[in-house]
C-alpha positions as CSV (number, residue, x, y, z in Angstrom):
1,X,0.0,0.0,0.0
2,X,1.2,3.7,-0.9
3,X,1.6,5.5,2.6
4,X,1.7,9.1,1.7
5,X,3.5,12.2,4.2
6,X,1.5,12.9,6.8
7,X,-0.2,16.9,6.9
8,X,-0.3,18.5,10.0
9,X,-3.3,20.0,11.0
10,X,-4.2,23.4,10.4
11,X,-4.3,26.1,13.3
12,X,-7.5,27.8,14.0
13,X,-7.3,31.8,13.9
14,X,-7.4,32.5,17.7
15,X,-5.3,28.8,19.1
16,X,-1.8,29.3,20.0
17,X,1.3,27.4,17.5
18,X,1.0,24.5,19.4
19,X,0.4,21.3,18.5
20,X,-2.2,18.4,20.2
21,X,-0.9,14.8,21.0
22,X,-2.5,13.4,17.8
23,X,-0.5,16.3,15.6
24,X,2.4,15.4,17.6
25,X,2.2,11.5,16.8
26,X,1.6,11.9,13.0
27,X,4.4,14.4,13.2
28,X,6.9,11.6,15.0
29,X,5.3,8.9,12.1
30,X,6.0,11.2,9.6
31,X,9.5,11.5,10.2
32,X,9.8,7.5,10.4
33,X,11.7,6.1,7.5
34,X,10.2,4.6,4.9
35,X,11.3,2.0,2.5
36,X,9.7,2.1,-0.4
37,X,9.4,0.2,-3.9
38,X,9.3,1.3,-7.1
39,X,5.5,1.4,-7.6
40,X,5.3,3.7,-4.2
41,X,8.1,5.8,-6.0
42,X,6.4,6.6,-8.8
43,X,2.9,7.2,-7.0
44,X,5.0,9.8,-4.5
45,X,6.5,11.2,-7.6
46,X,3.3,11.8,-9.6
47,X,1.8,13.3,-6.0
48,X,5.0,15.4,-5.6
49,X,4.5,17.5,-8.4
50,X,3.5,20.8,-8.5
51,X,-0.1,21.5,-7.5
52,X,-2.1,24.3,-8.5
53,X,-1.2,27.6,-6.3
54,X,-4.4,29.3,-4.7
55,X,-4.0,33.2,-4.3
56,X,-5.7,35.1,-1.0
57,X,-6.3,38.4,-1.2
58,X,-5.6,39.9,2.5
59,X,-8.4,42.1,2.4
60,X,-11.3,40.3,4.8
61,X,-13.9,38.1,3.6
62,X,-12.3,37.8,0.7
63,X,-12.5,34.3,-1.7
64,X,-9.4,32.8,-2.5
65,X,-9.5,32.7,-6.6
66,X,-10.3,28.7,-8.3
67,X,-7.4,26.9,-9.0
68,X,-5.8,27.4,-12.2
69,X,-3.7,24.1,-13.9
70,X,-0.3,24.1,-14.6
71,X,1.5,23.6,-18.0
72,X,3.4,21.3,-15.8
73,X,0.4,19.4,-14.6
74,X,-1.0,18.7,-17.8
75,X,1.9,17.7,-19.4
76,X,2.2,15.1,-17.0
77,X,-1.4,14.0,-16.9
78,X,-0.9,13.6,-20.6
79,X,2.4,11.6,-20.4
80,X,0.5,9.3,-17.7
81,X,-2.1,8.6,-19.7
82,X,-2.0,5.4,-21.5
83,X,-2.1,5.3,-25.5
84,X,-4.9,2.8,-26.1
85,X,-3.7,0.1,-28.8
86,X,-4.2,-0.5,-32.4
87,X,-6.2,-3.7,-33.2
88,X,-2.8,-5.2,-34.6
89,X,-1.1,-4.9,-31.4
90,X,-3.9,-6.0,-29.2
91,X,-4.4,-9.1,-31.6
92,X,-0.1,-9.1,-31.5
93,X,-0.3,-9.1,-27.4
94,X,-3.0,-11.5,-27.5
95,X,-1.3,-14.0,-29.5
96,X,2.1,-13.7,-27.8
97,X,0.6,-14.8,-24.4
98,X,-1.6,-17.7,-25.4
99,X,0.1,-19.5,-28.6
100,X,2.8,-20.8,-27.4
101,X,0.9,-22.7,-24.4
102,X,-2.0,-23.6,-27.0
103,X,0.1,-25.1,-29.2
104,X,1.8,-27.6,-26.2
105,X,-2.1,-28.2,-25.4
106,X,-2.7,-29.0,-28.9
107,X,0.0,-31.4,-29.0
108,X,-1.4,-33.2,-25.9
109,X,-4.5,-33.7,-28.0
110,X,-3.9,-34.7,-31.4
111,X,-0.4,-36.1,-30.7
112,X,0.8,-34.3,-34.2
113,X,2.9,-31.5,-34.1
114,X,2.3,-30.0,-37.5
115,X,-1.4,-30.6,-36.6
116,X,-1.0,-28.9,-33.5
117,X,0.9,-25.9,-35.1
118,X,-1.8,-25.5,-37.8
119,X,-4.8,-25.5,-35.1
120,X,-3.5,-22.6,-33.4
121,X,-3.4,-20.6,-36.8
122,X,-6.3,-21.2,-37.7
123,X,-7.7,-20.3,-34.4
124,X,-5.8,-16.9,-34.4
125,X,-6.7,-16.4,-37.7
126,X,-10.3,-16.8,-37.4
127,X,-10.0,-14.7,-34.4
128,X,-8.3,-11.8,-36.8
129,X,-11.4,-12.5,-39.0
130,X,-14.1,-11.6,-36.0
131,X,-11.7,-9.6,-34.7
132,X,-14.4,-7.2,-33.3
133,X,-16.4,-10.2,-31.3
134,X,-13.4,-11.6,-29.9
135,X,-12.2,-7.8,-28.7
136,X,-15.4,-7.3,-26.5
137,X,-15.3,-11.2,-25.9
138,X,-15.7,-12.0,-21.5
139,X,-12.8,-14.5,-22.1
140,X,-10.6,-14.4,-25.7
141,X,-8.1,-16.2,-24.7
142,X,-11.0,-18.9,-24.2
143,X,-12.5,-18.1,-27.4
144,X,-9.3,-18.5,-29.2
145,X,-8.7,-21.8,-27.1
146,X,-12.5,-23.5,-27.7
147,X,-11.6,-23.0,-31.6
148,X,-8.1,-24.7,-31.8
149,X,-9.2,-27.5,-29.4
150,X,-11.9,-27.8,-32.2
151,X,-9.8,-27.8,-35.0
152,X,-7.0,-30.5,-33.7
153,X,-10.0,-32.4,-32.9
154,X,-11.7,-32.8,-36.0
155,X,-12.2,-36.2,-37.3
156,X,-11.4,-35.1,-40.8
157,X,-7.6,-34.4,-40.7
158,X,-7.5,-38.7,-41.0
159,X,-8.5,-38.9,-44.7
160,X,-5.8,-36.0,-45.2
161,X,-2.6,-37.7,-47.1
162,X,-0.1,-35.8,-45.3
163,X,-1.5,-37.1,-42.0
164,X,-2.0,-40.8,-42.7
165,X,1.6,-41.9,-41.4
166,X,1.7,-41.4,-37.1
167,X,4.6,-39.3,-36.4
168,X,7.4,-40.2,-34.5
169,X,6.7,-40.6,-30.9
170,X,8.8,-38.6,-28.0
171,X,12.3,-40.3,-26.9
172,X,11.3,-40.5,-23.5
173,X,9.9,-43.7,-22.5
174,X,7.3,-42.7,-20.0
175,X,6.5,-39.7,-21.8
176,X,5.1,-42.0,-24.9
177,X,3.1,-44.2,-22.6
178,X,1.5,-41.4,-21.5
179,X,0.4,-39.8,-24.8
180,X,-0.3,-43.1,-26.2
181,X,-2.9,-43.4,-22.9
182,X,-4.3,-39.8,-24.2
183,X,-4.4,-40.7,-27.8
184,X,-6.8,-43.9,-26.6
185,X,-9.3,-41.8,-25.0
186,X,-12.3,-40.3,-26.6
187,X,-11.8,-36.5,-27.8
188,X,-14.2,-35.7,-25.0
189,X,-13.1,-37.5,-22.1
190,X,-9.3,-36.0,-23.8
191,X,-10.5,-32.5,-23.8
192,X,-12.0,-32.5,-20.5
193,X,-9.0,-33.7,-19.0
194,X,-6.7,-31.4,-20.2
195,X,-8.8,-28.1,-19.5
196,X,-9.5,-29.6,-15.9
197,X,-6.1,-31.3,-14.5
198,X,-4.0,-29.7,-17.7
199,X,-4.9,-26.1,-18.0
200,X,-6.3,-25.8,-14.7
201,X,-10.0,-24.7,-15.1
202,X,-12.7,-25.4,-13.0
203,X,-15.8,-27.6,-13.7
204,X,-18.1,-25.2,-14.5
205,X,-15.9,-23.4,-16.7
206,X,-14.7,-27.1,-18.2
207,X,-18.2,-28.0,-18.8
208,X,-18.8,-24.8,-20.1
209,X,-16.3,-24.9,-23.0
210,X,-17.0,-28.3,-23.8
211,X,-20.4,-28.0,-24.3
212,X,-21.7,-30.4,-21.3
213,X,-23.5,-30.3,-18.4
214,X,-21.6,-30.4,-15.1
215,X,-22.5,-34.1,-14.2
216,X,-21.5,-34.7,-17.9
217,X,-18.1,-33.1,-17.7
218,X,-17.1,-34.5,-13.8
219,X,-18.1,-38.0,-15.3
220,X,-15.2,-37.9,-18.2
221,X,-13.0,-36.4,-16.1
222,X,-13.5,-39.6,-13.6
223,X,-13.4,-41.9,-16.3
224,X,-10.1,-40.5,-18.3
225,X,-8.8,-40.5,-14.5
226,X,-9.5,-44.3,-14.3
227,X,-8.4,-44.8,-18.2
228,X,-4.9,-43.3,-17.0
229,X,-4.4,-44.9,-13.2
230,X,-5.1,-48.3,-14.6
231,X,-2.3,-48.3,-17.3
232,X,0.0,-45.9,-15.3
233,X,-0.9,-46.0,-11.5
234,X,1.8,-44.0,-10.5
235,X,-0.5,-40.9,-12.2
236,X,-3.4,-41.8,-9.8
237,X,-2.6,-38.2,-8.4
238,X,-4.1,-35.2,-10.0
239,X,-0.9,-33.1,-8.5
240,X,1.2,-35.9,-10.3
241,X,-1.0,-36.1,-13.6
242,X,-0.9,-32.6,-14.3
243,X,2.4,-32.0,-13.8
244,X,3.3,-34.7,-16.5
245,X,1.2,-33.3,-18.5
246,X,3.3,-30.1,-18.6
247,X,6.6,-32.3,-18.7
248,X,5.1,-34.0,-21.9
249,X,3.9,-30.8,-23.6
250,X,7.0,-28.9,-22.8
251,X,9.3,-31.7,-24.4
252,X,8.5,-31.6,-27.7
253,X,10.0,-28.6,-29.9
254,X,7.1,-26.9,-30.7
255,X,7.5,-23.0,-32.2
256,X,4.3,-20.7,-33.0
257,X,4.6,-18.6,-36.4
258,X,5.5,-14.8,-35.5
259,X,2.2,-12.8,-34.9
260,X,2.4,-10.7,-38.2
261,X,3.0,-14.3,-40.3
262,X,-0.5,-15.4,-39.0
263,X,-2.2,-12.4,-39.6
264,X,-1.1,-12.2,-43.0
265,X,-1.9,-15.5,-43.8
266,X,-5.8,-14.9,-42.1
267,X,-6.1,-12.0,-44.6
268,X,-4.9,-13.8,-47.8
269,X,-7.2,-17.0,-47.1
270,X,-10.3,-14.3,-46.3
271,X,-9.4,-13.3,-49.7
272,X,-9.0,-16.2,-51.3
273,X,-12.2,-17.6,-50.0
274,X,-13.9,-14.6,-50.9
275,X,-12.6,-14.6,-54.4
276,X,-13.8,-18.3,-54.2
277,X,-17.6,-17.4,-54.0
278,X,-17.7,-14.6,-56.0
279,X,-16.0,-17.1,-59.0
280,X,-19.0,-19.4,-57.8
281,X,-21.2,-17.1,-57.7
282,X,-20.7,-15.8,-61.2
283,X,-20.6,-19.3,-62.6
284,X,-24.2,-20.1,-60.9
285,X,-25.3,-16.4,-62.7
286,X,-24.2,-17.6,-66.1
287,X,-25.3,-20.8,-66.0
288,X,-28.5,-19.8,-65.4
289,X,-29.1,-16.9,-68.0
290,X,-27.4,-19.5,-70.5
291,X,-30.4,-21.8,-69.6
292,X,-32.5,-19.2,-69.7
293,X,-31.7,-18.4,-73.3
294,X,-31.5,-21.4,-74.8
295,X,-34.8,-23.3,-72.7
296,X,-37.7,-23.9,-75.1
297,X,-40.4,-20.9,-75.0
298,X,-44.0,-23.3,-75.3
299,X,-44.8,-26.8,-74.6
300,X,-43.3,-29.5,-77.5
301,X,-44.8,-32.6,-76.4
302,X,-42.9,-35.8,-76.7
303,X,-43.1,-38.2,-79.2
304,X,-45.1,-41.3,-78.9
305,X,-42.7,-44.6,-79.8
306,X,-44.2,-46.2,-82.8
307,X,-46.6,-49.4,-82.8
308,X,-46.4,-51.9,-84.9
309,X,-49.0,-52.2,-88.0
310,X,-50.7,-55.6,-88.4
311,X,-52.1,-57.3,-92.2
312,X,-49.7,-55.8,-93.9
313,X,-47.3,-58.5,-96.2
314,X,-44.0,-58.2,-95.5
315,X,-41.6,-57.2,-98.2
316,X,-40.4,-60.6,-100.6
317,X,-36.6,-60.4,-101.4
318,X,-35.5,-61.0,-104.9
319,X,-35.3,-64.7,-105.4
320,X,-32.5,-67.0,-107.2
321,X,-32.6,-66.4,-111.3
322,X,-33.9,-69.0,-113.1
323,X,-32.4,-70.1,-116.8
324,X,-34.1,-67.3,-118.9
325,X,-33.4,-64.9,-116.9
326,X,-29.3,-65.7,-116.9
327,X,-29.8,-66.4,-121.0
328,X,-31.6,-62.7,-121.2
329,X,-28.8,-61.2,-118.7
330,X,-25.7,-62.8,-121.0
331,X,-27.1,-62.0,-124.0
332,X,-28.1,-58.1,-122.7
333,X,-24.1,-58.0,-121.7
334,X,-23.1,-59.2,-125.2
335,X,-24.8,-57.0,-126.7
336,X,-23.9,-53.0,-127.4
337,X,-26.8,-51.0,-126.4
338,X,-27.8,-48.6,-129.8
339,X,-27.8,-45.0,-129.0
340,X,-26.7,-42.0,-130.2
341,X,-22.6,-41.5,-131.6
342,X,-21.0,-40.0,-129.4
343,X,-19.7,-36.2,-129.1
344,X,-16.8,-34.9,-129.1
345,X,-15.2,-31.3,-128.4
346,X,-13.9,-29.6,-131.2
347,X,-11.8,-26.5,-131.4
348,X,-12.8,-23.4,-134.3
């Protein structure tokens, strides 16, 4: 607490100069040393400067004038006052506190580190996005958490090629029992257990961000307890569990992207995306004023398959010749056919 020099009192027009018991003892305290730390300096410093001088006319029943400030005074109360920050650095500060601890809490969840590294981007880049809820948000280091726990959670990173191989576990022995008993729990018994005994949240809050009820949430944290004590018993302590936890996430090498690298990157994939739908969206417009233009303007009913006719003969095919007709056909051939000579060009 800032303990500020002691006043004494004032003197009453008509009492002599001196001074009561109770001016004498703040007086003697006054005089005490005081050791003091910097914060205390600095508040005695700010209430040592000048204050503003009141003037008193002698003449009686006169009003002493208002207080006027000080150039000094309000330089100072200006130099005091903090600057409020740019979006950028509030979404800079934001992310230099929380991504290096998500991504470690990430790791505990999917067991991939490239996984993990990518859920936290994505998380800070959707926060960039919606910057402007997240800002007013109660809790956005919560919201920013919620999302990459999401992320690294999906079940849709399996079909993914790059993600079909496990990656190679950590060196330490107990440390890959331990994430291989995490990786065999379901994603909610996994998540509650690392926001309760992990992160250190309480069950409300726990159930909360995983979207339970509080009987819901204490019964997979008792479960994932009894998962993890019957494989490794020595973890049968809560104290014990989470601070392996914290020995696990801490020994993998695990390095967040620099705060401008992620905003960047949010900003080119809003654009992208956004170029995305407009593309779409022009393709859906063209397609339908092309079948607009070309759809028939009245009604052209189909037509009916054909039926077949009855009593009519059916079509005879031209037999074998009989001896005539070869003797007729030779002699036809032998013959020349008479006709007119015929013409030929001639030049004049």
């Amino acid at each position: 607490m800032t303990q500020r020099p002691a006043t004494p009192p004032p003197v009453r027009a008509g009492e002599s100069g001196r001074t009561s018991p109770r001016g004498r003892k703040r007086e003697a305290y006054a005089k005490q040393p005081v050791s003091l730390t910097k914060a205390d300096k600095v508040t005695n410093t700010q209430e040592a400067a000048p204050r503003p001088q009141v003037t008193v006319c002698p003449t009686k029943g006169s009003r002493p004038h208002p207080p006027t400030a000080s150039p000094t005074t309000s330089a100072t109360t200006s130099a005091s006052a903090p600057s409020p920050l740019t979006p950028a650095q509030a979404f800079d500060a934001l992310y230099a506190f929380c991504a290096p601890a998500l991504v470690r809490q990430a790791y505990l969840l999917c067991g991939r580190r490239e996984l993990a590294r990518e859920s936290v981007e994505r998380a800070f880049q959707l926060a960039w996005q919606r910057w402007p809820e997240v800002a007013v948000d109660r809790d956005p280091a919560g919201w920013v958490r919620a999302t990459a726990y999401e992320y690294a959670l999906s079940p849709w990173h399996r079909f993914r090629p790059c993600f079909r191989h496990p990656e190679p576990p950590p060196p330490d022995a107990s440390d890959r029992a331990l994430l291989d008993v995490l990786l065999t729990l379901p994603a909610p018994y996994r998540r509650t257990l690392l926001l309760y005994d992990g992160v250190g949240l309480d069950l409300p809050e726990t159930a909360a961000e995983t979207e339970a009820s509080t009987p819901a949430a204490a019964n997979r944290l008792l479960h994932a307890r009894e998962a993890i004590a019957a494989r490794l018993p020595e973890l049968a302590n809560p104290a014990e569990l989470h601070r392996r936890l914290t020995e696990v996430a801490s020994a993998g090498r695990l390095r967040a992207a620099k705060p401008p690298t992620v905003r960047v990157g949010g900003e080119r994939r809003a654009c992208f995306w956004t170029r995305a739908a407009i593309a779409f969206t022009v393709a859906i417009i063209g397609a339908t004023a092309l079948t607009v233009c070309t759809a028939p303007t009245r009604y052209e009913p189909p037509v009916p398959p054909g039926e077949k006719v009855q009593g009519v003969p059916p079509r005879a095919a031209p037999g074998p010749l009989s001896n005539a007709e070869l003797n007729l056909r030779a002699k036809l051939r032998a013959q020349t056919a008479p006709g007119p000579e015929r013409l030929l060009p001639q030049a004049r």
